[in-house]
C-alpha positions as CSV (number, residue, x, y, z in Angstrom):
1,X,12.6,-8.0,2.2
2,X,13.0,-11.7,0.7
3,X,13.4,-15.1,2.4
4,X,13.8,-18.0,1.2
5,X,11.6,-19.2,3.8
6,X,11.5,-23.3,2.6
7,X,11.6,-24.5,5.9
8,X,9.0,-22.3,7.7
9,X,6.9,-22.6,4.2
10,X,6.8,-26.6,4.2
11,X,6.3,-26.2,8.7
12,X,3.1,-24.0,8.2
13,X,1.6,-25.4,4.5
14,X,2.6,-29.2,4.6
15,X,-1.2,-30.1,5.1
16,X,-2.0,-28.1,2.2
17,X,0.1,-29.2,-0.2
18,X,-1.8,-31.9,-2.5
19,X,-4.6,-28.2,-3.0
20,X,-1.2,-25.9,-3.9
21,X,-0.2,-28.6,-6.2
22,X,-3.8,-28.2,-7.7
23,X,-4.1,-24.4,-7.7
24,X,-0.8,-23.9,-9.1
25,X,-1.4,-26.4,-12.1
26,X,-4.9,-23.8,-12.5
27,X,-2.8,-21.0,-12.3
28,X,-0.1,-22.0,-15.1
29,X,-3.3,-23.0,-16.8
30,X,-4.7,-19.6,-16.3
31,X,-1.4,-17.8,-17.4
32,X,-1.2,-19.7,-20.6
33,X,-4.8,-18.8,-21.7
34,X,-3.8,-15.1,-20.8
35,X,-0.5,-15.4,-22.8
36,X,-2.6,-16.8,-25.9
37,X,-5.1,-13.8,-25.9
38,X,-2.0,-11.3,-26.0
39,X,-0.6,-13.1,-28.5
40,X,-3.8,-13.5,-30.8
41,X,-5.0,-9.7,-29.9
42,X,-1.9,-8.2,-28.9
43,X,-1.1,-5.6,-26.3
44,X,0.3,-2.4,-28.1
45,X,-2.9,-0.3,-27.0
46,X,-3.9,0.0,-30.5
47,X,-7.0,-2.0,-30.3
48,X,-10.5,-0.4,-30.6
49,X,-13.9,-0.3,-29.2
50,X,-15.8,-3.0,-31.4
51,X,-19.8,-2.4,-31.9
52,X,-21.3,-5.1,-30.0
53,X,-18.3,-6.0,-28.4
54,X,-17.6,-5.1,-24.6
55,X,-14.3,-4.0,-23.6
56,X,-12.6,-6.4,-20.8
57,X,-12.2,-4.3,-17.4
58,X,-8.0,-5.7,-16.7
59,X,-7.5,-4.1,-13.7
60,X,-10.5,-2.0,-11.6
61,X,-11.9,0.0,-10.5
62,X,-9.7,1.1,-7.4
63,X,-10.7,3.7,-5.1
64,X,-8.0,6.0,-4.7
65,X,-7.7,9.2,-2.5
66,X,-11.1,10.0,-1.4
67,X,-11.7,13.2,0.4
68,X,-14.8,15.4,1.7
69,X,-16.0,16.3,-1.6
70,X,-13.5,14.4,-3.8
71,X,-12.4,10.9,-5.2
72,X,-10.0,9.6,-7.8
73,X,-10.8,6.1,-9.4
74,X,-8.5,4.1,-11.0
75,X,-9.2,1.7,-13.9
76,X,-7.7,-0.3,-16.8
77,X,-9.5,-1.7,-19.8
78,X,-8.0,-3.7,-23.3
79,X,-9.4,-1.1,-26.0
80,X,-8.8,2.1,-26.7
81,X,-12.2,4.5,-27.0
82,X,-14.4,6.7,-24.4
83,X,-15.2,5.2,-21.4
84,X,-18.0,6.2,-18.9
85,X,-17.8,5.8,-15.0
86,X,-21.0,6.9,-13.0
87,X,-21.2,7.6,-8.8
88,X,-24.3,7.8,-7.5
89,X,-25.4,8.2,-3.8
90,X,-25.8,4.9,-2.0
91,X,-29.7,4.9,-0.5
92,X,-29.4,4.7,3.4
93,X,-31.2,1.3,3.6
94,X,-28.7,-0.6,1.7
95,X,-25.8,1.0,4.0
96,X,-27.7,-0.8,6.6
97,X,-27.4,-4.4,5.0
98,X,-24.0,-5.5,3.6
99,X,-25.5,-8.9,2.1
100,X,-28.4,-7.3,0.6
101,X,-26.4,-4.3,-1.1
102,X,-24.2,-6.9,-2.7
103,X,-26.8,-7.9,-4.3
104,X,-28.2,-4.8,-5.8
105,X,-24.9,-3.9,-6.7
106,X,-24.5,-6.8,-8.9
107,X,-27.6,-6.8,-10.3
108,X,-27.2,-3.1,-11.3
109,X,-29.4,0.1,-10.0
110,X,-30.4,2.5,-12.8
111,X,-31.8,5.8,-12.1
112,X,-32.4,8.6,-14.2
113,X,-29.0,8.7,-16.6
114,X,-28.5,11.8,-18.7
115,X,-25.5,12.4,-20.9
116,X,-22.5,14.7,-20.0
117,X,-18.8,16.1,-21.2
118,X,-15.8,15.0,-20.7
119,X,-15.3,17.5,-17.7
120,X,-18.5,15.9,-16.1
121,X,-22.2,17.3,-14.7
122,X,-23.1,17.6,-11.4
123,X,-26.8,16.3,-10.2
124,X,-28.2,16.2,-6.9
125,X,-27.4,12.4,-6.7
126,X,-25.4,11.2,-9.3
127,X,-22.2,12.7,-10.9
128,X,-20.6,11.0,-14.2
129,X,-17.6,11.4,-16.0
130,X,-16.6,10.3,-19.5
131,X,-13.5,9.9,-21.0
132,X,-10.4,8.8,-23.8
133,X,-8.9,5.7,-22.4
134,X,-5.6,4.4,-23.6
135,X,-5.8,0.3,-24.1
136,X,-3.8,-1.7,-21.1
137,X,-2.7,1.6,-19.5
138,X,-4.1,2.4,-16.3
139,X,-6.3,5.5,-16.6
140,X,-8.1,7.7,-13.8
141,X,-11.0,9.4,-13.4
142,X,-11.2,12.3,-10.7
143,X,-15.4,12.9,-9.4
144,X,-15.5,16.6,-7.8
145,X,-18.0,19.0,-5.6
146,X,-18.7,15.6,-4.1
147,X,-21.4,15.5,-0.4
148,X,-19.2,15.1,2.3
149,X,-20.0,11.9,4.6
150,X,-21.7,10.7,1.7
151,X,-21.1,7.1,0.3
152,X,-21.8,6.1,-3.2
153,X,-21.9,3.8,-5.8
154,X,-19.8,2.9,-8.4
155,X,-20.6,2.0,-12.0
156,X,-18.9,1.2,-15.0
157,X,-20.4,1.3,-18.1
158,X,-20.3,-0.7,-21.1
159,X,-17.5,-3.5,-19.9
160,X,-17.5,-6.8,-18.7
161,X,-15.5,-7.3,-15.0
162,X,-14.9,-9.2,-12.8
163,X,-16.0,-7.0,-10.0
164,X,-19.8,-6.1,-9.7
165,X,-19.6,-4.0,-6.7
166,X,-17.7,-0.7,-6.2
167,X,-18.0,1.9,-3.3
168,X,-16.6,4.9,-1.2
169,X,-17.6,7.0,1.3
170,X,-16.5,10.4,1.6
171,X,-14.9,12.4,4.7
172,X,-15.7,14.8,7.0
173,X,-14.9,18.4,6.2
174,X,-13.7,18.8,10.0
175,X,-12.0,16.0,11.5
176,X,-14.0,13.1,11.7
177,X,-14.5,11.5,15.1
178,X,-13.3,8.3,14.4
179,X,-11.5,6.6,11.5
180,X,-9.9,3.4,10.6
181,X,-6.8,2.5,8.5
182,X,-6.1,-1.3,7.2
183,X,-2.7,-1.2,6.7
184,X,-0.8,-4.2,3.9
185,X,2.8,-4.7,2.8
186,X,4.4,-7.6,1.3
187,X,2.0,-8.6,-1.5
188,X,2.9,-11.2,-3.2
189,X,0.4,-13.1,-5.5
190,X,2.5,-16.4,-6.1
191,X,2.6,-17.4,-2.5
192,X,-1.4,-16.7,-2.7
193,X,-1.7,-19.0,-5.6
194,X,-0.1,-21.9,-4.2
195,X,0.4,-21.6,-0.3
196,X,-3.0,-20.0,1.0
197,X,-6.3,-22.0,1.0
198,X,-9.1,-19.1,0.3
199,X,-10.0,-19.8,4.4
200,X,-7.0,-18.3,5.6
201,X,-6.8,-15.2,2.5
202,X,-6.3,-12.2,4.9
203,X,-7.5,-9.8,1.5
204,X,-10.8,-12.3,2.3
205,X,-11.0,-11.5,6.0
206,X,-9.8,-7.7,5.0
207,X,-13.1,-7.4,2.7
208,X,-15.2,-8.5,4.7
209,X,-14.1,-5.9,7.2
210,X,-14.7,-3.2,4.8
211,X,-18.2,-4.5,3.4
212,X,-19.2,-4.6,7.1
213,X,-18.0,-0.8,7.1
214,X,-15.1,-1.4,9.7
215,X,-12.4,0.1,7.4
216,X,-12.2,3.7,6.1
217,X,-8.9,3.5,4.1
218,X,-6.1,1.4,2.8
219,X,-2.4,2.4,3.6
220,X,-0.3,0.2,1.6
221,X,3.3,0.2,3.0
222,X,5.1,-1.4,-0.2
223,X,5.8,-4.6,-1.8
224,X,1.9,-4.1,-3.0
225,X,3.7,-6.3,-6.4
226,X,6.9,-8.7,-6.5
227,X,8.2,-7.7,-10.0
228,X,10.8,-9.7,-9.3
229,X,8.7,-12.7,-9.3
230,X,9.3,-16.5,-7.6
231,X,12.3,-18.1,-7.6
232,X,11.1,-21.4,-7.3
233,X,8.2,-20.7,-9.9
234,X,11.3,-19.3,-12.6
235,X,13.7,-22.9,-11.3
236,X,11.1,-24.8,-12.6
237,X,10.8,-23.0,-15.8
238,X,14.3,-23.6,-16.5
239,X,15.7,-21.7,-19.9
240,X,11.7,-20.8,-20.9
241,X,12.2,-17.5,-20.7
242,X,8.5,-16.9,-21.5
243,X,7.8,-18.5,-18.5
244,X,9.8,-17.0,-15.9
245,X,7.7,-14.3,-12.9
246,X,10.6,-12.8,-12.9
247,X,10.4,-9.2,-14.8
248,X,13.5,-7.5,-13.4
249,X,15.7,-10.8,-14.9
250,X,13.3,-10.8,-18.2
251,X,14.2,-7.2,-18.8
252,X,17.7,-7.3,-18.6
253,X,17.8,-10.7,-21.0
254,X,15.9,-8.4,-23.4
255,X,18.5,-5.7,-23.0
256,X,21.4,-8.3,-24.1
257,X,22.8,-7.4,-27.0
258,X,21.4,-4.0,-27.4
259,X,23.6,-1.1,-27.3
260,X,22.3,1.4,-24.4
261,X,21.6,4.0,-26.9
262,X,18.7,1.5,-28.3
263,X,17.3,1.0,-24.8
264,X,14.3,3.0,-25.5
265,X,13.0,1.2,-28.0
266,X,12.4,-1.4,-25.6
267,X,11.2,0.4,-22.8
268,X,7.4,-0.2,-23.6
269,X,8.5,-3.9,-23.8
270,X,9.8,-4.1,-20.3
271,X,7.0,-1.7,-18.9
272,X,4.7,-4.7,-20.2
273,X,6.7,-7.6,-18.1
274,X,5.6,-5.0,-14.8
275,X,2.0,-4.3,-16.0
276,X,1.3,-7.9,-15.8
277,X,2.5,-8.8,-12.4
278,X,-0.4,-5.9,-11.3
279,X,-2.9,-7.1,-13.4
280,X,-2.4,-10.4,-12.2
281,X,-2.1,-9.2,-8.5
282,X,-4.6,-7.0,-8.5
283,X,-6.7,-9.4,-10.4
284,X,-7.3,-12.0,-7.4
285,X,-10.8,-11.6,-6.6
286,X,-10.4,-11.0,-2.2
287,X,-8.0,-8.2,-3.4
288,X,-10.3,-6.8,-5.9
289,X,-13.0,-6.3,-4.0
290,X,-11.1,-4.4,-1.0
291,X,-9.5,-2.2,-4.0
292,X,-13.0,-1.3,-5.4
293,X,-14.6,-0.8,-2.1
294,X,-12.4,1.3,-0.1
295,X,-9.6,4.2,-1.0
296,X,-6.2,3.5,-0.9
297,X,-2.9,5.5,-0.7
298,X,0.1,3.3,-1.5
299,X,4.3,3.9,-1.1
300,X,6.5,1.6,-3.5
301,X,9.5,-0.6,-1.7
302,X,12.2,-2.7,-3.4
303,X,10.1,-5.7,-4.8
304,X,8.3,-3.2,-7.1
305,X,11.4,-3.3,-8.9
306,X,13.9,-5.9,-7.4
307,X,14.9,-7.4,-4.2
308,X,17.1,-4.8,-2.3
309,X,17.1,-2.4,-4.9
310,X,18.9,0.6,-4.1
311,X,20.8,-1.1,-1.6
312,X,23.8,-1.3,-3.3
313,X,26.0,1.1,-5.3
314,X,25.8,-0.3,-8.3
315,X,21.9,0.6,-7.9
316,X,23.2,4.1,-8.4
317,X,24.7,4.2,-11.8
318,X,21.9,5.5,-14.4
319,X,23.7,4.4,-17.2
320,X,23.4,0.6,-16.1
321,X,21.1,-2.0,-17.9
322,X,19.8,-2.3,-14.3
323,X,18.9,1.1,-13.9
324,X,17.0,0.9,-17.0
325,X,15.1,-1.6,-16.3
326,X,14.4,-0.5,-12.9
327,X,13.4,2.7,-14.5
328,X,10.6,1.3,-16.4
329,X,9.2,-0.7,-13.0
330,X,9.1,2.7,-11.3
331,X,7.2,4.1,-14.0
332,X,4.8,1.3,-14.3
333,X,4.8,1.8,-10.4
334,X,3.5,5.6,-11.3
335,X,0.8,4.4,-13.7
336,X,-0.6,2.0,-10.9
337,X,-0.2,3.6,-7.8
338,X,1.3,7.1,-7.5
339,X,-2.0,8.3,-10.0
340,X,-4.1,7.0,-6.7
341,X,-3.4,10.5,-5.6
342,X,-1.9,12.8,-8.6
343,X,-2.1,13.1,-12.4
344,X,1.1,12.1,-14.0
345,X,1.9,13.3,-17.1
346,X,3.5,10.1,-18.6
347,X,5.4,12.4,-21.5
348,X,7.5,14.4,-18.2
349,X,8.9,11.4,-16.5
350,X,12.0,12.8,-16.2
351,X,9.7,16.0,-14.1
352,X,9.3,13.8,-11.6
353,X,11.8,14.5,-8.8
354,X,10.2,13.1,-5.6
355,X,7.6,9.6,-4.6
356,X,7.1,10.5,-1.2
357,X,3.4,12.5,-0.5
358,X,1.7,13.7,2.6
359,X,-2.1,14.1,3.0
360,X,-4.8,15.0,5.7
361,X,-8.0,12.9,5.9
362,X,-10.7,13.6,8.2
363,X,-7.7,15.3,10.4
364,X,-5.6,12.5,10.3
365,X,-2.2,13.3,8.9
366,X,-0.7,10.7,6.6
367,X,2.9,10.8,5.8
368,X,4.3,8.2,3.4
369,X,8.0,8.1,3.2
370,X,10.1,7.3,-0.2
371,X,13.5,5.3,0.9
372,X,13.9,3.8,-2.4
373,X,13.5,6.8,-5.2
374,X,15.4,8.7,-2.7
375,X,18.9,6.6,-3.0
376,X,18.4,6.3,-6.8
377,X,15.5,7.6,-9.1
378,X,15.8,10.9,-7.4
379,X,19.5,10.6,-6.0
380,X,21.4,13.8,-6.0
381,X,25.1,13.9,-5.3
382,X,26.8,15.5,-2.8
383,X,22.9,15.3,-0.2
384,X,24.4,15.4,3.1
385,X,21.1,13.3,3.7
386,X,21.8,10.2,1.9
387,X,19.1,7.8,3.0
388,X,15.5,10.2,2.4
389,X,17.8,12.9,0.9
390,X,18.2,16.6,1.4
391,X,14.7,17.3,-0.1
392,X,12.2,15.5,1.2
393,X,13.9,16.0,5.2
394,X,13.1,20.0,3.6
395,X,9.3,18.7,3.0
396,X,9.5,16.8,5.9
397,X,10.5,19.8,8.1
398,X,7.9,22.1,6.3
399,X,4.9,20.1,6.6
400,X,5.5,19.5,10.3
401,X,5.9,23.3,10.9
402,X,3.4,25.9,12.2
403,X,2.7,26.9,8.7
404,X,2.6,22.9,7.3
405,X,-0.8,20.9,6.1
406,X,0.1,19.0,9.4
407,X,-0.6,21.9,11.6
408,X,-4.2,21.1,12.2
409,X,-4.0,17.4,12.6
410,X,-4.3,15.9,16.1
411,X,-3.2,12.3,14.8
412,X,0.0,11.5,12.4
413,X,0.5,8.4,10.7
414,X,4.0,8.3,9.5
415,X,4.1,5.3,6.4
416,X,7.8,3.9,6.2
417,X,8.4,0.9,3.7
418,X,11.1,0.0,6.5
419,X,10.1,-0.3,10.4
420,X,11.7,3.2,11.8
421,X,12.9,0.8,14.4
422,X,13.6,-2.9,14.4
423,X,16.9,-4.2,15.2
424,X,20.7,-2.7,17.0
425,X,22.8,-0.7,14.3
426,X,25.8,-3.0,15.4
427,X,23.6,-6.1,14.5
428,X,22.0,-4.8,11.4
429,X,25.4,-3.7,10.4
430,X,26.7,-7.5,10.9
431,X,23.9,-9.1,9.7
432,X,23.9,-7.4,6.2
433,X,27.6,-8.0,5.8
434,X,27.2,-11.8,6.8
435,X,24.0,-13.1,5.1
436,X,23.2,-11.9,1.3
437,X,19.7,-12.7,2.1
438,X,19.7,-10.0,4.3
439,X,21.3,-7.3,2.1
440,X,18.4,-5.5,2.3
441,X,19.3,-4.3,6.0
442,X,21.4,-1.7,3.8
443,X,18.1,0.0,3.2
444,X,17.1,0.1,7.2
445,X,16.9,2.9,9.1
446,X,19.6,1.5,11.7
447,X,22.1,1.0,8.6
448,X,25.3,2.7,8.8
449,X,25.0,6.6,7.9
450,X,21.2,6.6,8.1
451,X,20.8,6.0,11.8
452,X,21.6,9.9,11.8
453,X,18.6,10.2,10.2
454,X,16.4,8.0,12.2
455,X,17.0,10.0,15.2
456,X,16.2,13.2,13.3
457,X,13.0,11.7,12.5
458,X,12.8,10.4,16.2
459,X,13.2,13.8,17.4
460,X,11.2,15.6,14.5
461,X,8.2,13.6,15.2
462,X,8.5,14.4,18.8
463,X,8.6,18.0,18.8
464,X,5.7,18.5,16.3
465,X,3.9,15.6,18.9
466,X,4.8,17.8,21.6
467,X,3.8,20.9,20.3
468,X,-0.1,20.5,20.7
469,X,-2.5,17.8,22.2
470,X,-1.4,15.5,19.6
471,X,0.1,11.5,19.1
472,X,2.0,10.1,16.7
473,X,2.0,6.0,15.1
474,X,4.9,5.0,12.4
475,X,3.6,2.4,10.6
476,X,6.0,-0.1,9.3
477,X,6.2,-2.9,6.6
478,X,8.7,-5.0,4.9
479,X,10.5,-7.6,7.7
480,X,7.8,-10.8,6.9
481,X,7.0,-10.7,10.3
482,X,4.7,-7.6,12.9
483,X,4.4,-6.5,16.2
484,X,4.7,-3.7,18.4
485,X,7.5,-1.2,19.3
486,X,7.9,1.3,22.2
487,X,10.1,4.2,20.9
488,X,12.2,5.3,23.9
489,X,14.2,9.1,24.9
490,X,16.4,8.5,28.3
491,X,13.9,5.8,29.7
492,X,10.5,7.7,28.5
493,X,8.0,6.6,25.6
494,X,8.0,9.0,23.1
495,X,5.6,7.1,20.4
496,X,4.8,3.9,19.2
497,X,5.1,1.9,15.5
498,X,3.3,-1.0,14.5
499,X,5.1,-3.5,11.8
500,X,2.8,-4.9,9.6
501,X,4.3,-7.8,7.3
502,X,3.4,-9.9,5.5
503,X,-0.5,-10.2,4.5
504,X,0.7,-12.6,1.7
505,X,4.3,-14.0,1.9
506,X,5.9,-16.7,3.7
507,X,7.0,-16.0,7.5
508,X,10.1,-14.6,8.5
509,X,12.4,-17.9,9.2
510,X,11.9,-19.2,13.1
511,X,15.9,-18.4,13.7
512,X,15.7,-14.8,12.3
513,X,12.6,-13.8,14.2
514,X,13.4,-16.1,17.4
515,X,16.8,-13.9,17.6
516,X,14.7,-10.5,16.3
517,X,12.6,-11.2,19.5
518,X,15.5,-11.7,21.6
519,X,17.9,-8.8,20.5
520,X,14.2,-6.6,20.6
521,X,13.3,-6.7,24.1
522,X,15.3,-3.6,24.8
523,X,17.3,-2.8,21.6
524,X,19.7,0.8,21.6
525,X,20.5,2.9,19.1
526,X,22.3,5.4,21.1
527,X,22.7,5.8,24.8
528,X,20.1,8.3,24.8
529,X,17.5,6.3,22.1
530,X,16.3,2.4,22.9
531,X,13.3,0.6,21.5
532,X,11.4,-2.4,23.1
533,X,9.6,-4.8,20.9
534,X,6.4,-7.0,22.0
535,X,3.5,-8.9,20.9
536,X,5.2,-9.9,17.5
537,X,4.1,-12.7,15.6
538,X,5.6,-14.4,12.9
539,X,2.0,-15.0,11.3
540,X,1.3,-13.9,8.2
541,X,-1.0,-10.8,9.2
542,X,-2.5,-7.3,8.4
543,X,-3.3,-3.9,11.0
544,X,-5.8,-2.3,11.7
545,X,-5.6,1.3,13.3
546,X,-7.7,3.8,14.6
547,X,-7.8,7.2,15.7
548,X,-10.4,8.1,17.8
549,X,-11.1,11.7,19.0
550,X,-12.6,12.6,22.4
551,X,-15.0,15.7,22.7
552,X,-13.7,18.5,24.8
553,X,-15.0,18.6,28.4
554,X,-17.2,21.3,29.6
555,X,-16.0,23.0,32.5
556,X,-18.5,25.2,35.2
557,X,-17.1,28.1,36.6
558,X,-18.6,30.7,38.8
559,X,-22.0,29.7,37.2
560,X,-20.1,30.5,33.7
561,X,-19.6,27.1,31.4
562,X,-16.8,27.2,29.4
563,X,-14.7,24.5,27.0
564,X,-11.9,23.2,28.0
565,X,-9.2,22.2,26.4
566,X,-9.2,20.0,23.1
567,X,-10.4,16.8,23.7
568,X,-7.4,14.0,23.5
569,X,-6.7,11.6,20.7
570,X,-6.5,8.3,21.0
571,X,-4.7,5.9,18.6
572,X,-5.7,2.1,18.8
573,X,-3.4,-0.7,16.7
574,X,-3.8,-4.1,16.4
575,X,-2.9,-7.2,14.0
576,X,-5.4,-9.4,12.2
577,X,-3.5,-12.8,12.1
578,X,-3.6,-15.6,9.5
579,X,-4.1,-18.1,12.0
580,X,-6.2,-16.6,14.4
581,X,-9.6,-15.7,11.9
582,X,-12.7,-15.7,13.4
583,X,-11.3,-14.8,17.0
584,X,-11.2,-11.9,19.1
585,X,-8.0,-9.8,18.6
586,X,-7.0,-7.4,21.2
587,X,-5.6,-4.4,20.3
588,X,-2.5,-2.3,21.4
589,X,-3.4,1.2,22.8
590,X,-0.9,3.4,21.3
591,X,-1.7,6.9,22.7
592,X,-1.4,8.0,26.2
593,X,-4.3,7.9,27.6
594,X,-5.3,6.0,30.1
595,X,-7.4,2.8,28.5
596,X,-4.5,0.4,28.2
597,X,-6.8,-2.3,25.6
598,X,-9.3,-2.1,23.2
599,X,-11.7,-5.2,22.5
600,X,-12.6,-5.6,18.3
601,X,-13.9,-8.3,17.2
602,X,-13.0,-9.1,13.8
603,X,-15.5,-10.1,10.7
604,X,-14.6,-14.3,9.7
């Protein structure tokens, strides 16, 4: 979702603006040194190690999936050659003292280094993998037979970065007792630049959560780039077309001109105008360092291509210059976040028939749902499904049966680009019809033909709830605004969702989320289904969730102890708010159990 958002920008910022004014001007300062280099070194990916010359890290490392003996790193440099990435296990008594580790970590720790293939050696304590990088493609290097519950260092050799410190820690190979998520949407690194004094940077407050080891892993909900750029940035840069943030427009002014069967020749072209806005997202130092320091799973939404892409038909036609173009952002969207998790094979694109992926960490099930491949990249006529599509509701339905990677989890997360509930159909049916700023409401779950398929998700997560001791929490990004949600069957709660949005965007404007708030306190969707909103805020924020598991009682019996039944789950969720840093937050118990809050104090 876009707003304009003037109004509520100038209400919240107007004391900030003579320091936007300045860090924009160092921005534009920044972007034109950046734009020199490419032009004086180029960025085709020919360029070459040079002896005595350190290649630039551009975007990295990122900790991607991380399991109990497993973790994928993610990492871009601007020559091609061998690169080297060591892990090595972090010593106990740095784990204990965040400031102090920093330290060692930047000033480097060198133990015993031997040299290994490209498949990687396994030592007692340090494990290192070398291999052929591509220059200015993301490239990823998976480190196996891992310790579980083991955290460790990161190092890599040879290249000048920006970020000194890298780290994971690995899982349980049982469920782990407790675990928390930090969950982001709505990304966007333009509003950072010239709207957010580093004081009030939620990635800030976020790293320091992590460094203090309060965080076990990043969900990103989508929107983690804006490819579609600033509008007021691109009105200022008038007909400079080398100046504009926006890549989607860029792309289709490179197309003009060029008959369709000569696309391709541009395609690297266009691939470039998205590469950058990650690099230069990714790039901000608060954001960095919770990348490098913590694994993250991600889902794509619209502004990884476009505003309210695949909300329309004319989305749907794959012999458009828009398709095209929005083709090459979803591939650039694979070579950035979908190899967080998988190997792509960037010469089979066209293999790729699905974006959504499921996981179980420390016996937490993670579900990330795909509502935007799913209406275009991967459409298929004639899906009686439209909205996920026939396929993934068959994944969907298998992973949540008996026989599905879900069956052991006691906790699901369920990661949807789109809240699974936020407003009436009737009004988000009228409101995307009335305002084009809200076109994206096509894309909700309460749009039209898709609210047949929020209640089958309703109901599906319910029964596989149901079928154990278990709870579920749909997690929720996109609206520029977050709260709570109570998701209601004939007047009983069946689960909860948390809406996260935006950790770095303006606000949702006051009359939208003043009338959200209103039309939320008990919304239907049919006569059997309702929601009820509360605790929203229209403050830029991030959550925070975690899943807790209680041991099983032991029960005496006729001298004879025996277990009782599995011990309950609890789900905690709470927002970290831009304006409230350095204060208590209170967070929202989710399960059913009987605690009702949870004190957590947050690191300022």
């Amino acid at each position: 979702m876009e707003h304009d958002g003037n109004n509520s920008a100038v209400d919240n910022h107007s004391e900030e603006l003579p320091h936007s004014r300045w860090k924009g001007s160092k921005r534009n300062v920044k972007l034109n040194f950046y734009h020199t280099i490419s032009k004086m070194y180029g960025t085709s990916g020919s360029r070459k190690f040079k002896a005595g010359v350190e290649p630039q890290v551009k975007v990295g490392p990122i900790i991607g999936k991380v399991t109990a003996t497993t973790a994928r790193i993610l990492i871009e440099i601007d020559r091609s050659g061998m690169l080297t990435i060591e892990v090595r296990e972090k010593p106990q008594t740095l784990e204990k003292q965040p400031s102090f580790l920093q330290k060692q970590l930047t000033i480097g720790r060198r133990g015993t280094t031997k040299t290994y293939g490209a498949t990687g050696h396994l030592s007692d304590k340090e494990h290192v993998l070398q291999k052929g990088v591509i220059a200015n493609r993301p490239a990823v290097f998976e480190f196996r037979d891992l310790k579980p519950e083991t955290a460790y260092i990161v190092e890599v050799k040879g290249c000048t970065k920006d970020i000194t410190a890298s780290s994971f820690r690995t899982f349980p190979e049982a469920s782990a007792d407790a675990l928390t998520f930090g969950v982001i949407s709505c990304n966007k690194i333009f509003i950072t630049d010239i709207m957010i004094p580093p004081a009030l940077d939620l990635w800030g407050h976020l790293s320091k959560n992590i460094e203090a080891g309060k965080v076990d892993y990043l969900l990103h909900l989508g929107d983690q780039i804006y490819g579609d750029g600033d509008k007021r940035q691109d009105a200022e840069a008038g007909a400079d077309k080398d100046a504009w943030s926006d890549r989607f427009r860029k792309g289709i002014e490179l197309l003009k001109g060029v008959r369709p069967e000569q696309w391709i020749e541009h395609q690297d072209a266009v691939c470039e105008f998205y590469r950058e806005v990650y690099r230069d997202t990714w790039r901000h130092p608060p954001t960095a360092k919770c990348l490098a320091n913590c694994p993250n799973l991600m889902i794509y939404d619209d502004h990884e291509v476009r505003d309210n892409w695949g909300d329309v038909k004319e989305d749907w036609n794959k012999d458009s210059a828009d398709f095209f173009v929005a083709r090459c952002a979803w591939i650039v969207s694979m070579e950035y976040q979908r190899q967080l998790y998988v190997d792509v094979d960037f010469t089979k694109v066209d293999d790729v028939h699905q974006d959504y992926h499921f996981h179980l960490i420390g016996g937490v099930g993670l579900m990330f749902l795909d509502i935007r491949g799913s209406r275009t990249f991967h459409r298929v006529d004639g899906d009686k499904k439209i909205y996920l599509g026939d396929g993934q509701w068959s994944a969907i339905k298998k992973t949540l049966s008996a026989e599905g990677i879900f069956a052991e989890a006691r906790a699901l997360l369920v990661c949807s680009p789109a809240p699974l509930v936020f407003l009436e159909p009737r009004i988000t049916q009228s409101a995307a019809a009335a305002f084009h700023r809200l076109e994206d409401f096509k894309g909700h779950w309460s749009f039209g033909e898709h609210i047949k398929e929020q209640i089958m998700m309703i109901d599906s997560l319910c029964e596989w709830k149901n079928a154990a001791s278990r709870e579920v929490l749909v997690l929720g990004g996109d609206v520029h605004c977050g709260g709570h949600s109570d998701i209601i069957k004939n007047h009983e709660i069946l689960f909860r969702q948390l809406t996260t949005s935006a950790i770095a965007n303006v606000p949702l404007p006051k009359s939208a989320y003043y009338f959200m708030r209103a039309a939320g306190r008990l919304g239907g969707l049919t006569d059997e289904y309702k929601f009820r909103h509360h605790k929203w805020t229209r403050s830029r924020n991030y959550g925070l969730v975690q899943v807790k598991y209680h041991s099983p009682q032991l029960l005496v019996f006729q001298d004879e102890t025996r277990e009782a039944e599995p011990g309950e789950v609890e789900i905690t969720a709470q927002l970290v708010k831009g304006r409230m840093l350095g204060t208590p937050v209170y967070a929202e118990r989710v399960s059913n159990l009987n605690k009702s809050t949870m004190s957590c104090v947050c690191t300022s």
